[in-house]
N, C-alpha and C positions, 0 to 999 in steps of 0.2 A: 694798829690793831692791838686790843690793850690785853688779849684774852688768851695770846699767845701759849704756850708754856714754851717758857727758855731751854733751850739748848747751845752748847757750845758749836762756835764754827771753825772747823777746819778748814786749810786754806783757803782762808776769807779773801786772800789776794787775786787769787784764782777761781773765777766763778767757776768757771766750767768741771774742777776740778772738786766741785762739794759732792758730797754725798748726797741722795735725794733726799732724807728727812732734810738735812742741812737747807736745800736747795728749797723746798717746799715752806720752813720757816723764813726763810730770805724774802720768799715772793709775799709770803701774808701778810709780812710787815711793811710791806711795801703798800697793803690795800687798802686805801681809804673807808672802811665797810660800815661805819660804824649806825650812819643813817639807814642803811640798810638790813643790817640786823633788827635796828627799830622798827623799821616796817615789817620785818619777818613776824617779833611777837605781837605785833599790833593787829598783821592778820589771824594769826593762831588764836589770839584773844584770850577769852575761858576753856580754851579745848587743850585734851591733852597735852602736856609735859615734858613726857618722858626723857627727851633729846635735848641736850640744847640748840637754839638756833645757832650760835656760834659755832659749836662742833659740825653740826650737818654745812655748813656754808665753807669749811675747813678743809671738810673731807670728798666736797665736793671741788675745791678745785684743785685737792691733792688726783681728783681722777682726769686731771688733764693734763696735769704732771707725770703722774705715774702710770699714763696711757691707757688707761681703762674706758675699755671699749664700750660696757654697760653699766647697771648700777650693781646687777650683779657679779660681777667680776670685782667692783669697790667693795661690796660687802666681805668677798670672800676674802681679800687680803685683809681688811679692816679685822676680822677675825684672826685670824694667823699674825697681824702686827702688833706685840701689845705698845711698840714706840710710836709707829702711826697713832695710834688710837690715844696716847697720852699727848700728842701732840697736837690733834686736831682736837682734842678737849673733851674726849668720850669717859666716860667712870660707867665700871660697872653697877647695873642695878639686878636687885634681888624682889625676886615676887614670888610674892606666897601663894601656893595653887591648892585648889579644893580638896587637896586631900591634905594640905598641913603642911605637904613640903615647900623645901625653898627652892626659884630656878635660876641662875643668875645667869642674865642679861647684856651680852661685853658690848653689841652694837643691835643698831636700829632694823627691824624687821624690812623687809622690802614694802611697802604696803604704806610704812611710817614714811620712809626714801619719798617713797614716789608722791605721797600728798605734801613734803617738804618741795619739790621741783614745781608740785601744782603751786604754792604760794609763791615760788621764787620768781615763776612768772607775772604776777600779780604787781612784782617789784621793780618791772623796767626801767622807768622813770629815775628810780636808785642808779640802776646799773651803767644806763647813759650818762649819770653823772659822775660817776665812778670814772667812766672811761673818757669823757672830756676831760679830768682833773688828770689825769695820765698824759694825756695829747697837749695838753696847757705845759705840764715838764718838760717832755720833750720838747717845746719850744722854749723855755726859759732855759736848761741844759745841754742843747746840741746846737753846735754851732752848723749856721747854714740848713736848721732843719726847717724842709717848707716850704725852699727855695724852689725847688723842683717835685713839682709831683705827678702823682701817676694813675691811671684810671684800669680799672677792667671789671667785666662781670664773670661769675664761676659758677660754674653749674654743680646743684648739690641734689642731690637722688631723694625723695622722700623712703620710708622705712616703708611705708604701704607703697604698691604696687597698681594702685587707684582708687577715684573717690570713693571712700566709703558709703553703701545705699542704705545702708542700716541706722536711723539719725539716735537708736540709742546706743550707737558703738561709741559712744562719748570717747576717751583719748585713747584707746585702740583702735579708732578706726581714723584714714585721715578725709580732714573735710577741706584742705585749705589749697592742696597742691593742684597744680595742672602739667600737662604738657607742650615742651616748645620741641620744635625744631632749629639745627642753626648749622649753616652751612660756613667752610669757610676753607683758603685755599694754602697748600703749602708746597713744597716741594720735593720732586723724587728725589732719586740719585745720579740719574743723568741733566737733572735740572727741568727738569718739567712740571707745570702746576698741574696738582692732584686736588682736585674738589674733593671735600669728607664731609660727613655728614651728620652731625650728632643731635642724638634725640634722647630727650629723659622726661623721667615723669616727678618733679618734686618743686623747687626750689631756685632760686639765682640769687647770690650773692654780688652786690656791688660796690667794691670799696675802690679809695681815693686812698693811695698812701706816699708815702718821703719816699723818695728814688735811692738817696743816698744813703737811708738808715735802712731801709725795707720796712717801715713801721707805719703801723695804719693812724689815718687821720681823720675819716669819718668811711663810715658803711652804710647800708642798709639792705633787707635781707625782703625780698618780693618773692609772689608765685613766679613760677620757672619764665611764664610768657610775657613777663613787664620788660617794656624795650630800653637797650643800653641806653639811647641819648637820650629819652625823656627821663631817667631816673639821674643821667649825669648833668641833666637840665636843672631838676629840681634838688639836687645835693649843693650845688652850685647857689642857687639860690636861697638857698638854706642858710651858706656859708656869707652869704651876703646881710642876711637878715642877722643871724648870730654870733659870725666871728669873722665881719670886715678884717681882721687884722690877718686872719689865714690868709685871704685873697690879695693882700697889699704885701706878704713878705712872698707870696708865691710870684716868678720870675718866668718859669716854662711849666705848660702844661700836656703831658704825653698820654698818647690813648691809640690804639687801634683804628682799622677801619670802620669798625663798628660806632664809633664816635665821631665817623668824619661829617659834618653839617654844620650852616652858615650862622644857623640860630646857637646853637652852643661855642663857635668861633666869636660869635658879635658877643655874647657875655664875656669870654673871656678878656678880649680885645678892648672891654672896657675897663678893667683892671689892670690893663698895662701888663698882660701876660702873654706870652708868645705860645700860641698852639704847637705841637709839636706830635702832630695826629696823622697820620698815615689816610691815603685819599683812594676813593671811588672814581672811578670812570662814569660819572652821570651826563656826559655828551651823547645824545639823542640824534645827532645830528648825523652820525657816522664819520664826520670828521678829524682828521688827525690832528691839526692843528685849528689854528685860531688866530685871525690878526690882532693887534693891539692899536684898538682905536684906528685912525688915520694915520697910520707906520709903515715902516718897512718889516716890524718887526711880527712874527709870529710865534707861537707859542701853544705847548700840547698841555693835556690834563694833568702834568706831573709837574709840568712848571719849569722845563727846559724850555730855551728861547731860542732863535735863530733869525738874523738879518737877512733881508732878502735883497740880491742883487736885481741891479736892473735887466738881467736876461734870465733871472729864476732862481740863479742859481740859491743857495741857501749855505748861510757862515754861520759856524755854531756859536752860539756866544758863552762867557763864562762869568759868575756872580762877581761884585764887585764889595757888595757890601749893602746894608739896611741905611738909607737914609731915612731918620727919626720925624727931622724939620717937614718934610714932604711927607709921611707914611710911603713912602716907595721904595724898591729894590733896583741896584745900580747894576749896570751889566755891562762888558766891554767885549772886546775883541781879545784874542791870546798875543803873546810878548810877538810873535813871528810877524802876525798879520801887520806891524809896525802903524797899527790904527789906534790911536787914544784916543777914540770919541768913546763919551758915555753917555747908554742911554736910559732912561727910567721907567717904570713902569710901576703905577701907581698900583698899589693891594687892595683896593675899593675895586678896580678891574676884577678880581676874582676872590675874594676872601678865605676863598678855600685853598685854591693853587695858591696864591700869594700871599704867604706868612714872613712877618718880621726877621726869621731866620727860617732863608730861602733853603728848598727844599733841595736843591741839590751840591748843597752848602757840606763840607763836611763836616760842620758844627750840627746840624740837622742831621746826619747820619748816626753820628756821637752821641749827641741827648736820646735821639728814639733808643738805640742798646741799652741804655738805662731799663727802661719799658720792660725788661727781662726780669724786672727786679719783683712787681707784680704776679709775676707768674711764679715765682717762688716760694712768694707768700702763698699763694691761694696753692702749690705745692705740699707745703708745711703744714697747712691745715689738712691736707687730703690724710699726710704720712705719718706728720706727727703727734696730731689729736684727733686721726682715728676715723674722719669725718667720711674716707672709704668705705669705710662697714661701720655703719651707726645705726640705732635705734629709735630714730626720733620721727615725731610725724605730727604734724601742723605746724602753721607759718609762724603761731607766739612761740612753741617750744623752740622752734629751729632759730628765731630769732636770741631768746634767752642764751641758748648751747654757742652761737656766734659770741655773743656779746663777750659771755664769760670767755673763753676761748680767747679773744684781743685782750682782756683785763691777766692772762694768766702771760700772755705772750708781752704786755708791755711791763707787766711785774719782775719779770725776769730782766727785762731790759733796764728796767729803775734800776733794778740790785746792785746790775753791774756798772752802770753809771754811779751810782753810791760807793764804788769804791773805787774810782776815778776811772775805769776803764770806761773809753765813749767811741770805741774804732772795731769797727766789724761786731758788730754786735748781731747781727744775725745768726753769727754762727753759733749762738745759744739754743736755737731748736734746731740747728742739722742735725 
């Protein structure tokens, strides 16, 4: 970012420890923007002046730094900052009004704001590539980034409270949101599953991020009622057609039950990536178990097995390990039972129960905890930029406000890998 205006940085060693203006030149120089700006005055064209694109693109992602909820809340600090305002690039102007006097001008009207957000939209295609040129870093800068990742969908509220019927409420009204419903179960206090039930009316956010880093790797931003496995279908396939190379260094792939299905396991499984996806009960049958083939052995929807004696009786069995050579999972008897036979069971028997790293493996309990790591994130966004009480309403703004929003979150993360720190880096938006 060539447009900066310098300042000196105080404990540069220590990010956490900058001042915001500090903190806020740190991230811009971190931002690839420059294609971007291009496209700003390309749409501006012959129109109006006043601002530069530069300052307005500045001061707009100093509002997601400096937590500003609206645009006017930016403005009103922008006014009271004259270091902000020298920083993001603002100069005052003076205009000469009908009666002769002068009125000087320190920042952009709102009106000016809001048709600069109209054009920013206009510039997605920029911003995507902004934020793959971020996601490409962190893979040439963090080791092991990619290796493990992680899937959820998040539910975001639109600012209107239903479709607008009025078709000339153009961007005051919204035209894009719907309602979902979405049930799912947790637990009390004495241990018992509690159905809840959540319903909103706007938005779902679905992103794919690094387990390790908490850093996202691809998103995308649907009305509220687009379902988790056909968008985790086609981000998947996206990543095949675009960046083979995300899918060949990713190792495990972890998602909720909301992701559990054969068609999104069989892509994965083709990448040589081990699902690590949490399962539905789709037995139909009423059955607790399930034999294996022509065996002694049976086996329920979770992917516990048990040998069956010749009078019934039933011996529990325990993992042994993933055999590669066969695609199968190895299972024995306990050290007591003094039985070393092993036996197999081929993962084409169920692709869903039967993952590479068996499910009741405590390497499979280890990687899903990971999966927390998602929920942080879409946390951070709720807490730290504001995304609880927002003002936004259709599916391009909410997608621009996302985008920007990862571009400020991985900015921060450059900086501080820029100055060798690459370990807990999350803790830069708590």
């Amino acid at each position: 970012m060539n447009i900066i205006t310098q300042m000196s940085l105080f404990e540069e060693s220590e990010f956490e420890f900058l001042g915001d203006l500090e903190r806020l030149q740190s991230v811009l120089a971190e931002l690839n923007d420059e294609k971007l700006i291009q496209a700003l005055y390309k749409i501006r064209g012959k129109g109006r002046n006043d601002w530069p694109c530069e300052a307005m693109w500045n001061s707009f992602v100093a509002s997601f730094l400096f937590e500003h909820p609206s645009v006017q809340a930016l403005l009103r600090e922008l006014k009271r900052n004259k270091q902000l305002r020298k920083l993001c690039g603002f100069e005052p102007k003076t205009v000469k009004q009908p009666d002769g006097s002068i009125k000087i001008y320190v920042v952009p009207s709102a009106s000016a704001y809001t048709n600069f957000l109209q054009n920013l939209m206009e510039c997605q295609d920029e911003l995507d590539e902004m934020f793959e040129e971020m996601v490409q870093y962190m893979y040439e800068h963090l080791e092991h980034f990619g290796e493990i990742l992680m899937i959820d969908g998040k539910a975001i509220d639109s600012f209107g409270t239903k479709i607008s019927e009025n078709k000339k409420s153009g961007r005051r009204g919204e035209h894009d949101a719907d309602w979902c419903r979405k049930q799912y179960t947790c637990s009390g206090k004495n241990g018992e599953s509690i159905v809840k039930t959540k319903k909103w009316f706007g938005f779902r956010l679905h992103l794919i991020a690094d387990a390790t880093y908490e850093l996202p790797v691809a998103f995308e931003v649907t009305k509220a009622s687009a379902g988790e496995q056909t968008l985790a279908k086609n981000m998947v396939k996206d990543m095949e057609k675009e960046h083979t190379e995300y899918l060949e260094e990713c190792e495990y792939f972890l998602g909720d039950k909301g992701y559990d299905g054969s068609s999104l396991i069989e892509m994965l499984r083709k990448h040589d990536i081990a699902p690590i996806i949490d399962i539905r009960n789709c037995w139909k049958d009423g059955e607790e178990t399930h034999q294996y083939r022509n065996t002694n052995l049976v086996y329920n929807y979770i992917g516990e097995v048990w040998y069956v004696e010749e009078d019934g009786t039933q011996t529990a069995l325990i993992y042994k390990g993933y055999d590669k050579s066969t695609d199968s999972l190895r299972y024995g008897f306990k050290p007591q039972k003094n039985d070393k036979r092993i036996f197999r069971i081929k993962c084409e028997e169920d692709i869903r129960i039967f993952t590479p790293v068996a499910r009741e493996s405590h390497k499979w309990k280890r990687l899903y905890k990971k999966r927390t790591g998602v929920e942080r994130i879409n946390g951070r966004i709720d807490r730290d930029y504001k995304f609880e009480k927002h003002t936004v309403r259709g599916l391009e703004k909410m997608t621009m406000f996302i985008s920007v929003t990862f571009l400020v979150y991985m900015g921060m993360a450059k900086a501080r890998i820029q100055m060798g720190k690459t370990e807990h880096l999350c803790k830069l938006y708590a």
